[in-house]
C-alpha positions as CSV (number, residue, x, y, z in Angstrom):
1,X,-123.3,196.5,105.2
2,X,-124.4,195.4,101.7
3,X,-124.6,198.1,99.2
4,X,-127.7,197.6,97.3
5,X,-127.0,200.4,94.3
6,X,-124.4,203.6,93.2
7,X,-126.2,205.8,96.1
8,X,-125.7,203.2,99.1
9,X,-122.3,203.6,97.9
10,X,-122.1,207.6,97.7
11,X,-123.6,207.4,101.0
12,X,-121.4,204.7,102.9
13,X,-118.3,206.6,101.4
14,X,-119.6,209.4,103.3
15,X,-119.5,208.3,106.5
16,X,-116.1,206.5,106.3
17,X,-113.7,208.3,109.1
18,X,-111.0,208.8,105.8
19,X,-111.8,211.2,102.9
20,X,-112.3,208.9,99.9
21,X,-111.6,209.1,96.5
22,X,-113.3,206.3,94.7
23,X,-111.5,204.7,91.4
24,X,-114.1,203.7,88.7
25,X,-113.0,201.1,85.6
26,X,-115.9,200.8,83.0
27,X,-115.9,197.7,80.8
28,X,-117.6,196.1,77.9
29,X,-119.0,193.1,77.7
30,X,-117.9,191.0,74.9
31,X,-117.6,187.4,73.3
32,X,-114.9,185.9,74.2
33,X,-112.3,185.1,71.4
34,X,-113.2,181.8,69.4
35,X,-116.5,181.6,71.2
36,X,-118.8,178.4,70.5
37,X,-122.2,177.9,69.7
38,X,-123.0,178.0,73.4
39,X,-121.1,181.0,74.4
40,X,-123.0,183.0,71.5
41,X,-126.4,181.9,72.4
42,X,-125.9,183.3,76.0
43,X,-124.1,186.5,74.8
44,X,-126.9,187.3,72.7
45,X,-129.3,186.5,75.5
46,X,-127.6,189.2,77.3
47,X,-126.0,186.5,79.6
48,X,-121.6,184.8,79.7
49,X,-119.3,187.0,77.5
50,X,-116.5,188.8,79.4
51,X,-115.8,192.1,80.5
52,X,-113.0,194.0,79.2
53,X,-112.3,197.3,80.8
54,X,-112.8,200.1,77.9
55,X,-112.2,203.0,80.5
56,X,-110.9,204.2,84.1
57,X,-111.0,207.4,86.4
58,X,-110.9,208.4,90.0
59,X,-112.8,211.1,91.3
60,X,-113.3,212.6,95.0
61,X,-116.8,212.2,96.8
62,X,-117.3,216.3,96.0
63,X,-117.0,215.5,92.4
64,X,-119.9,212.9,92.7
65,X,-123.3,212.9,92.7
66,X,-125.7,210.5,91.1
67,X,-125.3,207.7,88.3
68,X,-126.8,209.7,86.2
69,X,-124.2,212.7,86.1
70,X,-122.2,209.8,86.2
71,X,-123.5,208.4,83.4
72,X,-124.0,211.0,81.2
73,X,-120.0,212.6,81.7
74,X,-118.9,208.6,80.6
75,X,-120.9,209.7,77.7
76,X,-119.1,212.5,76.6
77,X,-115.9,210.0,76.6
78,X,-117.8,208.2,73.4
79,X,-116.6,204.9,74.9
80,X,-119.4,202.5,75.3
81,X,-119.4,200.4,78.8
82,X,-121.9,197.9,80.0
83,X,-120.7,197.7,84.0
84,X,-118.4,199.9,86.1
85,X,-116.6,198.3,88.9
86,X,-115.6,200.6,91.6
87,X,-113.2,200.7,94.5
88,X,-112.3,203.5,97.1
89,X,-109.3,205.0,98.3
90,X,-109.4,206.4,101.8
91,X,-107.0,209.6,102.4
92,X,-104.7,210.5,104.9
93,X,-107.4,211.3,107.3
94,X,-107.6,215.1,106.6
95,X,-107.7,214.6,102.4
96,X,-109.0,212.5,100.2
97,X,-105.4,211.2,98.0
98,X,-104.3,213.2,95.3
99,X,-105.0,211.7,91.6
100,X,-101.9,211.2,91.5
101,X,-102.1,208.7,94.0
102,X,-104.4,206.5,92.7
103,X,-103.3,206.4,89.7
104,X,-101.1,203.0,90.5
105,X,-104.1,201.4,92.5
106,X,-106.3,201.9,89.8
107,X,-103.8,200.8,87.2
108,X,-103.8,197.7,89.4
109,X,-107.5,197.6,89.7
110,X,-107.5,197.8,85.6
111,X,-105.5,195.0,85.6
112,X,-107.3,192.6,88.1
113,X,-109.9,192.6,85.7
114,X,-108.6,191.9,82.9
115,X,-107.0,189.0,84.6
116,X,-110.6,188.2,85.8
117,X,-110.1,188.9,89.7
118,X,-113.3,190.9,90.4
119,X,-113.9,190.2,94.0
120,X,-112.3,193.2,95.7
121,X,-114.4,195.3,93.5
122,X,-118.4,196.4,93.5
123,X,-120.0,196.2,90.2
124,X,-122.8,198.8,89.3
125,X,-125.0,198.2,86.2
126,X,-126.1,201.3,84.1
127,X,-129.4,202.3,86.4
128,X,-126.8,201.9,89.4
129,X,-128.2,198.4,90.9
130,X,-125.0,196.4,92.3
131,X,-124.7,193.2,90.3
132,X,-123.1,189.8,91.9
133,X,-121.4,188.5,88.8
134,X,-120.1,185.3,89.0
């Protein structure tokens, strides 16, 4: 099943047999160090740059409920974020895991990214529309 936006998400987590807990890294996108003339251009036309992760969190499907809660609690954090790439975690079949327990997957999510491996991940823009970055 492709997942189109943050609530095709919500609701496939939902029906997964395991209790989920779904790991969130935001990032930032920025120029790249040293960019050229090129690189700059495309930045500024909203386009290229690369995305540094700024900020991460897990959180259980009960503490979820639309982007914008979502949005507006990554807003209290004052960090600025352009996408959030998210992953789940299923449980032990009865619970969802334990913060605790995702906290080394998504230390190991945080740093697939920065080493530019984004294909195990969905990517959400900030109205919640998946986005294919390539």
């Amino acid at each position: 099943m492709a997942i189109a936006n943050y609530a095709g998400l919500l609701a496939e987590a939902h029906r997964q047999p395991e209790p989920q807990r779904l790991l969130f890294v935001f990032a930032k996108a920025e120029l790249p160090d040293n960019p050229d003339a090129q690189q700059r251009e495309r930045f500024e036309q909203g386009e290229g740059g690369v995305l540094t992760p700024a900020l991460c969190v897990d959180k259980t499907l009960d503490e979820l409920s639309d982007m914008t809660s979502l949005i507006e609690e990554s807003h209290r954090t004052g960090v600025s974020w352009d996408i959030v790439f998210v992953a789940a975690l299923a449980g032990d079949g009865v619970n969802p895991p334990t913060s605790e327990e995702a906290e080394g997957p998504l230390q190991r999510m945080v740093e697939a990214l920065q080493m530019g491996s984004i294909s195990n991940f969905l990517a959400f823009d900030r109205q919640g529309n998946a986005v294919d970055i390539q």
